[in-house]
Structures are given as structure tokens and as C-alpha cells.
C-alpha positions in Angstrom: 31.2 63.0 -10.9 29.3 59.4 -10.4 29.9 56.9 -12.5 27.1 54.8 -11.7 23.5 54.5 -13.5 20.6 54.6 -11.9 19.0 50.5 -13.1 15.8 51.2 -14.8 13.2 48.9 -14.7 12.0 46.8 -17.8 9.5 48.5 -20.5 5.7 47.3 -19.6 6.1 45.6 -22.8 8.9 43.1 -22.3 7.2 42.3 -18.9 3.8 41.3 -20.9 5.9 39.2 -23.5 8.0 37.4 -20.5 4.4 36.4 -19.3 3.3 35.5 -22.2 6.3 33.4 -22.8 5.9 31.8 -19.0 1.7 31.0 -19.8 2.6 28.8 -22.8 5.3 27.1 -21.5 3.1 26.2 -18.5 0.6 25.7 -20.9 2.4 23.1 -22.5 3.8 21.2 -19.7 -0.2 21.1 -18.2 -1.3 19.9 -21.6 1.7 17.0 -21.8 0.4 16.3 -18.3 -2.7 15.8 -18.8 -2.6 13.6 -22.3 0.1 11.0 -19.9 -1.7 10.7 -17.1 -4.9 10.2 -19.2 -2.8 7.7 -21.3 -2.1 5.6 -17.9 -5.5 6.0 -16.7 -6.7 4.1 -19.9 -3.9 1.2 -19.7 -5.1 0.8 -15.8 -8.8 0.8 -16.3 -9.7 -0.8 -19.3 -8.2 -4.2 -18.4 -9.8 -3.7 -15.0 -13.2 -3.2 -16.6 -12.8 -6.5 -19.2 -11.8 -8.2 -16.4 -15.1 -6.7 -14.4 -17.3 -7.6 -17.7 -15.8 -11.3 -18.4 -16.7 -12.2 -14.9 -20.3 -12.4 -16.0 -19.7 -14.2 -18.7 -18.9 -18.2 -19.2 -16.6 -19.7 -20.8 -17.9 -19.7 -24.6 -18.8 -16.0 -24.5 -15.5 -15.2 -23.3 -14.2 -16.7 -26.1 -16.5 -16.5 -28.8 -16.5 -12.3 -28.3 -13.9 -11.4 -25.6 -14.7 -7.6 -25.6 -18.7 -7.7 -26.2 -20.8 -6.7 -22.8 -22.2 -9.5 -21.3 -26.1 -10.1 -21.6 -26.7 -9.9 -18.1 -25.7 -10.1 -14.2 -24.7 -13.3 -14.0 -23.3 -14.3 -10.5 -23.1 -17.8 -11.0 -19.2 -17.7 -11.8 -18.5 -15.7 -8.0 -20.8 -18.3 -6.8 -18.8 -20.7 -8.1 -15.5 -19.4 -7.3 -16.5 -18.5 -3.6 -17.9 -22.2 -2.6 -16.1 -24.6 -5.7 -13.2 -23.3 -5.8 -12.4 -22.4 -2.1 -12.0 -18.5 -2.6 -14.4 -18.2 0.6 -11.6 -19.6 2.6 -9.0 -18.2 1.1 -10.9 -14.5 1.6 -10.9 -15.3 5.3 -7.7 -16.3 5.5 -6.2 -13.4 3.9 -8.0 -11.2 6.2 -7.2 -12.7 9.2 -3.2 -13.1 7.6 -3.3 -9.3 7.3 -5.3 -7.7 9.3 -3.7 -9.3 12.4 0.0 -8.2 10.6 -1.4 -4.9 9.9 -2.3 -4.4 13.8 0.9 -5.7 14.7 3.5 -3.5 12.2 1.2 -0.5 12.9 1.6 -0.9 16.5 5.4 -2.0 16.9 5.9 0.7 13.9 4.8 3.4 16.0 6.5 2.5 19.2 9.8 2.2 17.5 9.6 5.2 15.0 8.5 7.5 18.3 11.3 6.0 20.4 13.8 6.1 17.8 12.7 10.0 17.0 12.1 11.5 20.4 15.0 10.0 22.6 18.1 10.3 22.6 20.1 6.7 23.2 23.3 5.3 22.0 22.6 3.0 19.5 19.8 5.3 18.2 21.5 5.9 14.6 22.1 2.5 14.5 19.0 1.1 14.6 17.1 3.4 12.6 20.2 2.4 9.7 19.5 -0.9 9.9 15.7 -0.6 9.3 16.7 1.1 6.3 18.8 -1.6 5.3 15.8 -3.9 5.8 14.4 -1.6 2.9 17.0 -2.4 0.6 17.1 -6.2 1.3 15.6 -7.9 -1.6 12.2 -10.7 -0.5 13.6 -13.3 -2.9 17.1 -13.4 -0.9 15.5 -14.7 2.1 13.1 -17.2 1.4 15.5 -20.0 2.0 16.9 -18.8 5.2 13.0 -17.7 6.2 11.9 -21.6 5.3 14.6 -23.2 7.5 14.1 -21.1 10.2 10.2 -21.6 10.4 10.5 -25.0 9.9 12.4 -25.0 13.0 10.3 -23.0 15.1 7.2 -25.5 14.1 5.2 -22.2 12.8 5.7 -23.2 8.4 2.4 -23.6 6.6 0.4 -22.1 9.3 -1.2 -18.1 9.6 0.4 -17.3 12.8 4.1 -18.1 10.9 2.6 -15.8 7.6 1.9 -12.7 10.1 5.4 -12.8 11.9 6.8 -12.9 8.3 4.6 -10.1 6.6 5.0 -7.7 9.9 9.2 -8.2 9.7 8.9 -7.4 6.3 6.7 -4.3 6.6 8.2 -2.9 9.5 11.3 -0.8 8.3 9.0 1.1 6.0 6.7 1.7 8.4 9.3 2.9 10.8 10.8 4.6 7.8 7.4 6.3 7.0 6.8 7.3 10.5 10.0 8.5 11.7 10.4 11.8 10.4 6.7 12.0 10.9 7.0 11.7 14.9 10.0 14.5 14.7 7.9 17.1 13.1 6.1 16.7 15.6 6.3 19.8 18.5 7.8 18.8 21.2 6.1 21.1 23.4 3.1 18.7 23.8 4.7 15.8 25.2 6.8 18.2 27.6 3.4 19.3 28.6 2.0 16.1 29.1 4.8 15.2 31.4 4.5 18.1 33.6 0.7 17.2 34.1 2.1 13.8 35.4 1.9 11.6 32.7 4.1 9.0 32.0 5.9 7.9 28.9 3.1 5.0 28.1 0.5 7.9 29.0 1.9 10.5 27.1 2.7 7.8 23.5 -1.2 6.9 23.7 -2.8 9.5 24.6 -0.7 12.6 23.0 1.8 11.7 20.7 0.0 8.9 18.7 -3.8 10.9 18.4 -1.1 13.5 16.9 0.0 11.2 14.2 -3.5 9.6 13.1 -2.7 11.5 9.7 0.8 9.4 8.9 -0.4 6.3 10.4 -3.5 6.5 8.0 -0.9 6.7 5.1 1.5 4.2 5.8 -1.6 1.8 6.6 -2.9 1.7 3.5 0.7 1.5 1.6 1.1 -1.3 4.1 -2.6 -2.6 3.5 -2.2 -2.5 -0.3 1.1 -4.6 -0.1 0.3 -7.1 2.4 -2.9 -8.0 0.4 -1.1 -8.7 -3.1 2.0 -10.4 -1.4 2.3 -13.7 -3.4 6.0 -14.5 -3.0 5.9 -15.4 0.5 2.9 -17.2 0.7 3.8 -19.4 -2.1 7.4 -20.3 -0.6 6.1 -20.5 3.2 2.5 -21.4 2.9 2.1 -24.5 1.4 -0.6 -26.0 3.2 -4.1 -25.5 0.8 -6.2 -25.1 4.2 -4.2 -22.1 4.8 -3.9 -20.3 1.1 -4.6 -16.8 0.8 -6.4 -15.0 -2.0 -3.3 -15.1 -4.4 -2.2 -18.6 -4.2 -5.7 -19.4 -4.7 -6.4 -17.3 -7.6 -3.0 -19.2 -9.4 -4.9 -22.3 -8.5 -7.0 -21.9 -11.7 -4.7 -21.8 -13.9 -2.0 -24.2 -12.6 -4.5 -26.8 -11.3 -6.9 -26.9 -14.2 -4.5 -26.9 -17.2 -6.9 -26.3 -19.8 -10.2 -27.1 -18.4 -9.5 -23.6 -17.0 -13.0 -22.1 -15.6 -11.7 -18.4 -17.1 -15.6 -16.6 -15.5 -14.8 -18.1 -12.3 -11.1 -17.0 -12.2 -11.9 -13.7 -13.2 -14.7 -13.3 -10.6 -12.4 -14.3 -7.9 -10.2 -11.4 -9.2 -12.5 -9.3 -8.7 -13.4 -10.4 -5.4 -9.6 -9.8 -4.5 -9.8 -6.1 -5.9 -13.0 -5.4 -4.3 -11.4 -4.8 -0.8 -8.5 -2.7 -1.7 -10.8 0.0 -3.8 -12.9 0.1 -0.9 -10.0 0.4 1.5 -8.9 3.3 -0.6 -12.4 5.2 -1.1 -12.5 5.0 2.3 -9.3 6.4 3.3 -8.9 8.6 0.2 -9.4 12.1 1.9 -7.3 11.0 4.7 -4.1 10.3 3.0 -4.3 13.5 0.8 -4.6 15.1 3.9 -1.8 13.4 5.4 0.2 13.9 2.6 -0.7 17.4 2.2 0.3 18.7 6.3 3.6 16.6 4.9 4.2 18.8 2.5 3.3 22.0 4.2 5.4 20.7 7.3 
């Protein structure tokens, strides 16, 4: 005679209340959700928009009624900021400063993430833990060394010296970001590639890198968005005022000025700064979803 029972399979009933139980629980962590993220949405845009309205506005009417519209598009204060107060020149500088670092730690990024991923070397673990390390490595620690050293090599207070700087910086993320993006990689391409007779230049460039357009997109605009906001090094290595980026020159105002401060002017040059990085982003939007979606499903 068995002693085992045949399991029987929970009453229709218990199932529904189990669902039931599940929906409003989900319910509840959608609806917490929703009212945080709305909450940070509000603390990010509304000082982004009174900054947007106060740099139509002069002086007094900032002042005399700090959150009222303004009475009309009024450019003179990004006129004035762009010629008077050297924000033209700073704007060029900046993009020359980071788009030629940007080309550079996107380029040497890629080379040295694909190497350090798809060959085998000794040395290989190595190196790829010692970019990590450069991750951990706190800006601030090495400005002193980073002065000395440029002052030696003749390149302190000039935009050749700030690029070398930002792309050492931003290369172990990059690497970091695109490592394990070049190993998920299939390896059956580049095999392929080298039976057709290409070479390991040929078959980076023309196989391998088109492959990882989607990663590269990402860490771009991480890289983008942290290269254009840097302040810290500029400040420390960059003290020459023909050669100022976008944030020294936007502490200028404040610093320079005491309190003949032209606050219209200062915050149209902010705005000026942000306009580049929202269009950057618009721009690239749908590509780093993307990116960050064949991540995920990877």
C-alpha cells in the first residue's frame, strides 16, 4: 500500500487572490515610481527653465521679480556675453579642447579595449587592472603632480596640454565601457575576415569596429557630457585667459565682477553652455537606448 499523495493543484480561487495580491503590489511599486522620478524631474527642470527665463531679463527684473516671465525675447544679454565677456572664445575653445580629446579617447579606447579583449598576451589582465585602477584614482590627487609635469614638457596653459590631460583621464572608462562590449562580440566574424585575407588593421576597421558603433555611441556621449562640464582641470592647468573654456569663463562673472555682477549675461552664457549637450543628447538619444538595450539582451 502507497504512502504517497498524489499533489493537487491550488483551488482556482487562491490562484485569482495570489494575482490579485501580485497586481497591487506592482501596483504600488509603479505608482512610488512614478511620484520619484516625477519628483526629480521637477527639481531638474524648474531651475533649468528660471535659469532659461532670467536670461532674457536684466538685472533689475531679475531682482525686482525673480520668478515673473520676462516681457519679451530679449537677446541683448547672450549678445553681450558672447562678444563682452569672451564666451565666443571660450565656446571655441571648449570645442576644439574636446572634440579633439573626444577623437583621440574614442580612437585609442577602441584599439586597446579590442586588443585587450580579443588576444590573448601576458600582461593582458594586467593592463586591463590597471585601467580600472585609473577609475578609482581620485582628479584632485593629481593636479599637483599633472602641473609639474606639464610645466616640464612646455605644454601648461595651452589646448594641446588640456586634450592629453582630458583623454588620460577618460580613457579607462572608455576601455572599461568597451571591453566587455568587444567580447560579446562573435568571434566568427573576425575569423572570417582573416580567412578572406584581411589583416588585423583590415579586420579592427572594417569588421570589428562597424560592429561596435552601438557601444561607441554610448560611451561617447558619457565621455562628451563629462569632458564638456570638466572645471577642475582647466582651472588648475589652464590658466592662461586666451585659452579658458566655457567653465572657467562662466566663473569669471562672478569672481571678476564682485558685485557689479551682470546676473542676464551670466545666465545666458549658461545657457549657451547647456545648449550643446541637449542637442548632443536629442541627437544620440535613440542610439544609446539602443545600445543599451542589445546590452541588456546580450
Amino acid at each position: 500500500m502507497s504512502l504517497q499523495t498524489e499533489a493537487r493543484p491550488p483551488a482556482a480561487g487562491a490562484v485569482k487572490v495570489r494575482h490579485r495580491r501580485e497586481d497591487g503590489r506592482d501596483r504600488v511599486v509603479m505608482g512610488s515610481a512614478h511620484v520619484v522620478l516625477a519628483i526629480w524631474a521637477i527639481i531638474v527642470i524648474l531651475p533649468m527653465l528660471w535659469t532659461l527665463m532670467s536670461s532674457f531679463k536684466t538685472n533689475t527684473a531679475i531682482f525686482s521679480s525673480p520668478f515673473a516671465l520676462p516681457t519679451g525675447v530679449n537677446l541683448d544679454n547672450f549678445v553681450t556675453a558672447w562678444t563682452q565677456h569672451g564666451i565666443g572664445g571660450y565656446f571655441v575653445n571648449t570645442v576644439l579642447v574636446v572634440g579633439g580629446a573626444l577623437f583621440l579617447v574614442m580612437l585609442l579606447g577602441a584599439m586597446c579595449s579590442y586588443i585587450l579583449a580579443r588576444y590573448e598576451f601576458p600582461g593582458r589582465r594586467g593592463i586591463y587592472y590597471m585601467m580600472l585602477a585609473g577609475l578609482t584614482f581620485p582628479v584632485f590627487l593629481a593636479i599637483v603632480p599633472l602641473f609639474f609635469v606639464m610645466e616640464n614638457l612646455g605644454i601648461r596653459n595651452t589646448l594641446p596640454g588640456l586634450i592629453v590631460v582630458y583623454v588620460a583621464f577618460a580613457l579607462p572608462f572608455t576601455v572599461f565601457f568597451l571591453y566587455a562590449f568587444f567580447r560579446s562580440l562573435p568571434v566568427e566574424m573576425s575569423e572570417a575576415a582573416q580567412v578572406d585575407g584581411a589583416g588585423h588593421w583590415r579586420t579592427f576597421f572594417s569588421v570589428m569596429l562597424p560592429m561596435a558603433v552601438p557601444g561607441m555611441a554610448s560611451v561617447a556621449i558619457f565621455n562628451f557630457l563629462g569632458l564638456w562640464n570638466q572645471y577642475l582641470l582647466p582651472v588648475a592647468l589652464n590658466t592662461n585667459r586666451d585659452n579658458w573654456v566655457l567653465s572657467q569663463g562662466i566663473a569669471s562673472f562672478v569672481s571678476s565682477a564682485g558685485y557689479r555682477t551682470d546676473y542676464g549675461a551670466m545666465f545666458a552664457a549658461v545657457v549657451i553652455t547647456v545648449i550643446p549637450v541637449l542637442v548632443i543628447y536629442v541627437i544620440f538619444q535613440r542610439r544609446l537606448q539602443g545600445s543599451v538595450a542589445q546590452g541588456t539582451m546580450k
